[in-house]
C-alpha positions in Angstrom: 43.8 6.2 -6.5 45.1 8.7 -4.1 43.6 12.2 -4.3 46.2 15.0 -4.3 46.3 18.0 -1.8 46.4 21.6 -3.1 48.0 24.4 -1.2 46.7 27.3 -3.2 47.4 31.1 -2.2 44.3 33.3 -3.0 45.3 37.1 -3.4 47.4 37.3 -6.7 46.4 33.5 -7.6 43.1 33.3 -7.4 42.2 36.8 -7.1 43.3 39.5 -8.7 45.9 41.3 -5.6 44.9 43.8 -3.9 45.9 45.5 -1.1 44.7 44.8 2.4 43.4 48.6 2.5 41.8 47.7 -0.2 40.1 44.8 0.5 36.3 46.7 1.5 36.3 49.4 -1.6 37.7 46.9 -4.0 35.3 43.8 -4.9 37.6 40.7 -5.6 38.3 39.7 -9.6 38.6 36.6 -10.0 41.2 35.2 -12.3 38.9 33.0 -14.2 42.1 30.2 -15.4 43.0 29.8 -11.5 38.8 29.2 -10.6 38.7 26.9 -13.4 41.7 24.8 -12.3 40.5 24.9 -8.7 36.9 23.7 -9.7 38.8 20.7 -12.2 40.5 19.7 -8.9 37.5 19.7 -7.1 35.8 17.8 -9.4 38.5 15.0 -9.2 37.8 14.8 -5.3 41.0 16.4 -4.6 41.4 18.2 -1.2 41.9 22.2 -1.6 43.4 24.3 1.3 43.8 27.9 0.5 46.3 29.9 2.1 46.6 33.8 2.6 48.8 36.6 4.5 45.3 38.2 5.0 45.3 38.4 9.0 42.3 36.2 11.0 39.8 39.2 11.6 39.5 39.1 7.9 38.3 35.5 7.7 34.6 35.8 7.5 35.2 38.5 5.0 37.2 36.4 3.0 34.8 33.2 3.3 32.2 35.3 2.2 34.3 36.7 -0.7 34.9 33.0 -1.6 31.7 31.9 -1.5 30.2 34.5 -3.6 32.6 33.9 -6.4 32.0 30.1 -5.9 35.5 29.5 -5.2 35.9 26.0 -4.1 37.7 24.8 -1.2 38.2 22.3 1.6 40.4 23.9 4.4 41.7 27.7 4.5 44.2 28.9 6.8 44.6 32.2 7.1 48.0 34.8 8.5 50.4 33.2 7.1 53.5 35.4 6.3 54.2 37.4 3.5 57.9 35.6 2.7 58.8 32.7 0.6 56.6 29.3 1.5 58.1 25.9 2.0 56.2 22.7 1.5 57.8 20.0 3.1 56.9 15.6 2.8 58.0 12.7 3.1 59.0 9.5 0.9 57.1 6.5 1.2 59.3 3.9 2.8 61.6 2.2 -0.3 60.0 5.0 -2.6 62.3 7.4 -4.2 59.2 9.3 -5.5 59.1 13.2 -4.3 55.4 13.9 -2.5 56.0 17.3 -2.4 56.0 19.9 -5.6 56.1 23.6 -6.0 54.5 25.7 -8.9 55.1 29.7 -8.9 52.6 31.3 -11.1 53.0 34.9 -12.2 51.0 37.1 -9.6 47.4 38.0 -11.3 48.2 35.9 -14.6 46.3 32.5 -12.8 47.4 28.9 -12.5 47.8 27.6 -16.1 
């Protein structure tokens, strides 16, 4: 079976959002149904990148931040911009099956 590839965002989706000022007087919450989700994935040998707007000189912040709250993970890529995201596959060759989905959650409500 082929394992599936998550492109998750963190602040607002897996933690509670926050502001970037915010970031170092504000300890993340984690939105428990978004962890649990993320850890099912995991479980299933599925590969996890996480994305974020938050720029690169935050990245061992946010590792660390990750890795506290046991947040699992594969890849994360970090300054991406703030506007809409665009995930974009191919079709295997004589398949008209769509590779490429998109689920909007409600910011700070989790992946359910």
């Amino acid at each position: 079976m082929k394992k599936n590839t998550y492109f998750v965002d963190i602040d607002g989706t897996i933690f509670m959002y926050r502001e970037f000022n915010d970031y170092h007087s504000t300890p993340a919450r984690v939105i428990k149904a978004s962890k649990q989700y993320l850890q099912q994935r995991w479980d299933e040998g599925h590969h996890i990148v996480l994305t974020t707007a938050r720029p690169e000189d935050l990245r061992t912040f946010t590792e660390n931040e990750l890795r506290i709250n046991n947040i699992p993970y594969n890849q994360l890529v970090m300054g991406i911009e703030r506007g809409p995201r665009f995930l974009i596959n191919d079709r295997e060759r004589g398949s008209s099956e769509n590779r490429a989905f998109a689920i909007n959650v409600q910011r700070d409500k989790g992946i359910v």
